[in-house]
N, C-alpha and C positions, 0 to 999 in steps of 0.2 A: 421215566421222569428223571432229568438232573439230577445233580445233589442242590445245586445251587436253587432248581426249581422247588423242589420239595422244604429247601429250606424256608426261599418265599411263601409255598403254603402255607407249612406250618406255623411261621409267624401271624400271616395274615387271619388266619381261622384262631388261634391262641388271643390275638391281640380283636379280634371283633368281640369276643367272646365279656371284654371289657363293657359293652356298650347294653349290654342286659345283665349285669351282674350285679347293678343295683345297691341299694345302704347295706353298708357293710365292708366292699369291696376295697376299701383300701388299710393299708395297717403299716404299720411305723416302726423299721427296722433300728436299731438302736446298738451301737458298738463304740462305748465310752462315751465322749463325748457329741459323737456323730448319733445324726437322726436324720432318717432318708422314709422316706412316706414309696409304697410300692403297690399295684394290687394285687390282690391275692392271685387273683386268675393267674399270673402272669407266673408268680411264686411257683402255685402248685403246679402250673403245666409244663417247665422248666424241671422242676426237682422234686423228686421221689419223698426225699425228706422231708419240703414243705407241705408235699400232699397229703403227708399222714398226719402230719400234724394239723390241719386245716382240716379233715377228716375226720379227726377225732375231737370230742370235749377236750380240748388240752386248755391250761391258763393262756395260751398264745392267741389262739381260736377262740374266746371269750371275751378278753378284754384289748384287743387289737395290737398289741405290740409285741413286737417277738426280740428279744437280748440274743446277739449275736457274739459266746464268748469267744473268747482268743482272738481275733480280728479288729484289726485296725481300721479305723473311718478310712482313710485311702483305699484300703484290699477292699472293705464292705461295699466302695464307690463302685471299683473293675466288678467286684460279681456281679452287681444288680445291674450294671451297663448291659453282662454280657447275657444276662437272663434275657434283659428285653431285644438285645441286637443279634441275638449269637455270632457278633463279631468278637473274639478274641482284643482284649488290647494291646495298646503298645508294652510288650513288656518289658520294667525295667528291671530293679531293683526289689518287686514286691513279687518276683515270680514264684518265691518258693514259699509266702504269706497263702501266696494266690490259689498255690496247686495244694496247697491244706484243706484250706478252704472250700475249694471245688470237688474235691474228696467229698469232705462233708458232707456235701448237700446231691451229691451225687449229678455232678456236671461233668462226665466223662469224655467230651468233647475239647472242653477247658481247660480238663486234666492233662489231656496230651500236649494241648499246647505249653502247660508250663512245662513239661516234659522238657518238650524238645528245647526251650528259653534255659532252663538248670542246667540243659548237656552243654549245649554252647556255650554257659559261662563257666565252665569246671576249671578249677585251678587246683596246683598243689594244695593248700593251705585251705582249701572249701570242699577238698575232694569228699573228703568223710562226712562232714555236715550231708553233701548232697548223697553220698550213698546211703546216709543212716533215711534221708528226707525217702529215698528208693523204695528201702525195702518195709518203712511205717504206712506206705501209703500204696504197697503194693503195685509200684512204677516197673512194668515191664522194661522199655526200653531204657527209661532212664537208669536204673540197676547197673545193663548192661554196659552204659556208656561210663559209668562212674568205676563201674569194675576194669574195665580196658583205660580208662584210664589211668588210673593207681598199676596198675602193671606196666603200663607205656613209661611212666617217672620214673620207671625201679624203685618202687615203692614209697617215694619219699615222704608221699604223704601220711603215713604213718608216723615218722619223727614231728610230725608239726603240733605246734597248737591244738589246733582245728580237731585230730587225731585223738589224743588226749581226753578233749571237752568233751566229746563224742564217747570214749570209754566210760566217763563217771556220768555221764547224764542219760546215755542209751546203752546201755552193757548188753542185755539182750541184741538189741536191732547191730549192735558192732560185733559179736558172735557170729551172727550170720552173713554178713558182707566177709568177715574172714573165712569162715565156710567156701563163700562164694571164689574169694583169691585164692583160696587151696586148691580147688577142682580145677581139674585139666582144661582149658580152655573151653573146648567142644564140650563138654558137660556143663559147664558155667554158663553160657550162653546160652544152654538149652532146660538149664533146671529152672527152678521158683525165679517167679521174677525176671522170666528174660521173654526175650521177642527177637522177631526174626529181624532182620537187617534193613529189608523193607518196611517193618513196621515203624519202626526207628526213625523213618526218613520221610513217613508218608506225611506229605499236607497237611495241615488243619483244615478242615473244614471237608476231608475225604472220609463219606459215610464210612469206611473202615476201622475209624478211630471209636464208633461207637461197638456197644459189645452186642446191642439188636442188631445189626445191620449187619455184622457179621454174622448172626445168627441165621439173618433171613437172606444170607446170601447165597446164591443158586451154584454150586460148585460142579465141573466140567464131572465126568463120567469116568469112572474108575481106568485105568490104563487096561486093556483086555490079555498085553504079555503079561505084566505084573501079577495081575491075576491068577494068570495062567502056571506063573511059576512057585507061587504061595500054595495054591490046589497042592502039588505033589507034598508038601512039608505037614507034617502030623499035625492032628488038632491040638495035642501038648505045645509046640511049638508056635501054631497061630498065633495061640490064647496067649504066648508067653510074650510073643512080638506086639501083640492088642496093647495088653499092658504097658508094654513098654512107649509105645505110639506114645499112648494115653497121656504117660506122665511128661511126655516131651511137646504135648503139643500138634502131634504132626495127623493134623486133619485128613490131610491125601492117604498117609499109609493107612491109615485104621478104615478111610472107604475100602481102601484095595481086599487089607484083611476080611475086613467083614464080607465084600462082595465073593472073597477064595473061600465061605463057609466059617472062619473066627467066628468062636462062642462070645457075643458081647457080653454073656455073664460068667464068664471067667473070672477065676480068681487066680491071687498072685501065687504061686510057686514058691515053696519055702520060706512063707514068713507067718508069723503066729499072726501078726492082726486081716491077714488074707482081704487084701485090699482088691476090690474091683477095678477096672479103666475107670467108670465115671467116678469112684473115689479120688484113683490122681488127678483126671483132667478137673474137679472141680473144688481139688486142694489147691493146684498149681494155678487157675483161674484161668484154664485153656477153654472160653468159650466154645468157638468152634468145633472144637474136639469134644465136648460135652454136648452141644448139639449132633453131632452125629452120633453119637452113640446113642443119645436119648429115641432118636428117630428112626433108629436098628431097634428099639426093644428094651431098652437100660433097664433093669429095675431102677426106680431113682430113691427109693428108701428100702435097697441093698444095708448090710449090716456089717460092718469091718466084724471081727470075732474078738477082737480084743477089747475096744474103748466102748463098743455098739452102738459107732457115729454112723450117723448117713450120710452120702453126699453135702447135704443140704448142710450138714452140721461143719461140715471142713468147710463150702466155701462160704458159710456165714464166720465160723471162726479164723478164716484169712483175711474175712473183708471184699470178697468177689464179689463184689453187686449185679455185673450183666451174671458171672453164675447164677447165683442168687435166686435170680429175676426169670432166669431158663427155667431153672428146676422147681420151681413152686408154680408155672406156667405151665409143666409137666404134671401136675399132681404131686409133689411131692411133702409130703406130712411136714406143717411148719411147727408142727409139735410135739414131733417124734423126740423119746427119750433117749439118751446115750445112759452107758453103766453108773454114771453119778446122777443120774434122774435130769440130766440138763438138756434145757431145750436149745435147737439151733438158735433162738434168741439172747439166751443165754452164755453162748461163745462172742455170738457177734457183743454184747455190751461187755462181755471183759476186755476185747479189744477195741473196742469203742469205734466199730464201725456203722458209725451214722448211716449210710447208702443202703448197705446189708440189713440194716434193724429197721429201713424206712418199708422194704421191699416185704420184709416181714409180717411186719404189722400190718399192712393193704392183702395180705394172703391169708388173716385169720388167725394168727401167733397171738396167743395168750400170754399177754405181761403181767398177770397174777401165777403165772406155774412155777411152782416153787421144787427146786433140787433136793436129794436126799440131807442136804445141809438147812433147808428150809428157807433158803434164798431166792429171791425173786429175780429176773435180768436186771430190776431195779437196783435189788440189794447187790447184785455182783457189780452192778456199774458203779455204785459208790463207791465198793471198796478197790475198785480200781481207780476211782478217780476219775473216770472219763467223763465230764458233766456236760457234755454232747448227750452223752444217751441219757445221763441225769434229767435234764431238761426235757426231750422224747418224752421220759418213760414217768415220769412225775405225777402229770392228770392222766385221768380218765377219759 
């Protein structure tokens, strides 16, 4: 089936689904002065985040109206257009409102398009706003194009404004974009937050922008020389190139490896927290590369030896949602403790990823587990600040 056909389905089955859904069915989005009336159906089969909430006793799911913070009546208009149409809009000026927002609520389709709408408008003097925008919201391509960018200016954008506001309001998130302009090019492009060149480029609306679709994509058959020549190299070796795959993303070599015999439960060589492949690939939010691993055998609640995070604990605390969403579809314990008693919902609400904590909660994640501090993902979301998950994690 198309994408274009599948898209028609899903709409058509999503939006009939209105016509039995009966009192109750509609509820009244509210972001400042704007109020937009939506139904539910429409909400929860669109977004992960509205599902758990409509899912659960929450005050949103009882008294019909749900507060949309940080967004503006315009942005609030584009989301819910693009809930019901999955047509992307025209974007102008609110792309970067837009791609927050669709974070949020976990519209990964939307996301990419503000992606590619931010790369295209990159200027000296916006470079850092867009790269800090990158790596808060975990924009593969977009990273990559804000980092080659700021290298192509010879750096100018660093003396600006822009650059500045960016230090004192994101110090963390401008740490890492600098990280990112230190490493050799080839590194940069291929560490956190990057994507392949095609990814960068591909369409909206090409099933590849979602992180199922690459999940459920059927990949050609391991190359049989490659194969052939990974066999002679030691299982020390394999295991070391697995890894290394893993943390780059690179789908194809890790079939090849794993097909030449690679232990997919390798661990890393010379490092105290002995990280597995599905550890990097689902720190660094390499889908693909976490599906194949997981479908070779991953354990998927492996144990680093240092922090005693699982997978599930990294890509809920980056904010990987199609991760996320892989590994708890694996079995993966959404309430597995790390060394401070903290649950992977507990990462995801200190960085205050809505998509990651929606995916959570629909998998069984207890928001009463409290850490060795006696903290709830509630209480860590407060004192973050994050009043996305505040609002989540509030009712019952």
């Amino acid at each position: 089936m198309s994408a274009a056909a599948e898209v028609q389905r899903t709409a058509a089955v999503d939006l009939g689904a209105l016509l039995d859904a009966g009192e109750g069915a509609v509820v009244t989005l509210v972001a400042g002065e704007t109020r937009l009336a939506a139904h539910r159906a429409v909400l929860a089969a669109r977004s992960p985040v509205f599902r758990a909430m409509f899912q659960h006793d929450t005050l949103e799911a009882s008294c019909g109206e749900v507060r949309i913070a940080d967004v503006e009546g315009p942005v609030l208009r584009q989301l819910l257009s693009y809930m019901y149409t999955l047509q992307a809009p025209q974007l102008t000026d609110t792309a970067r409102e837009l791609l927050t927002a669709a974070d949020k609520y976990g519209l990964s389709a939307l996301k990419a398009a503000c992606e590619q709408r931010v790369a295209a408008q990159l200027e000296v003097e916006t470079a850092a706003a867009a790269a800090v925008l990158a790596v808060r919201h975990s924009c593969p391509s977009l990273t990559a194009a804000a980092v080659h960018f700021i290298r192509a200016h010879d750096y100018k954008a660093m003396a600006t404004q822009g650059w500045a506001d960016a230090v004192l309001d994101y110090p963390k998130d401008i740490v890492e974009v600098s990280r990112l302009l230190g490493e050799p090019r080839a590194e940069a492009s291929a560490g956190r937050g990057s994507s392949s060149p095609s990814t960068a480029t591909r369409p909206v609306g090409d099933p590849g922008h979602s992180p199922a679709a690459a999940a459920r994509h059927t990949p050609p058959p391991p190359d049989d020389a490659a194969v052939s020549r990974l066999r002679r190299l030691s299982q020390q070796e394999r295991g070391r190139r697995l890894i290394e795959a893993a943390r780059q993303g690179a789908a194809e070599q890790l079939r090849e490896l794993l097909a030449a015999g690679a232990d997919v439960g390798a661990w890393e060589e010379g490092s105290l927290s002995r990280w597995t492949a599905l550890h990097w690939a689902a720190e660094r939010g390499h889908v693909a590369a976490a599906s194949c691993l997981v479908g070779a055998g991953a354990e998927v609640d492996a144990r680093t030896s240092l922090y005693q995070r699982t997978p599930l604990h990294w890509a809920a605390d980056r904010g990987h949602t199609g991760v996320v969403r892989l590994l708890v579809g694996a079995s993966a314990d959404p309430n597995a403790r790390d060394w401070r008693g903290q649950t992977p919902l507990h990462r995801a609400a200190e960085g205050g990823h809505a998509g990651a904590a929606a995916e959570l909660l629909l998998a069984g994640a207890d928001r009463g587990a409290r850490d060795l501090d006696g903290r709830t993902p509630l209480n860590v979301a407060r004192l973050y600040r994050k009043q996305q998950l505040v609002d989540m994690l509030t009712q019952r």
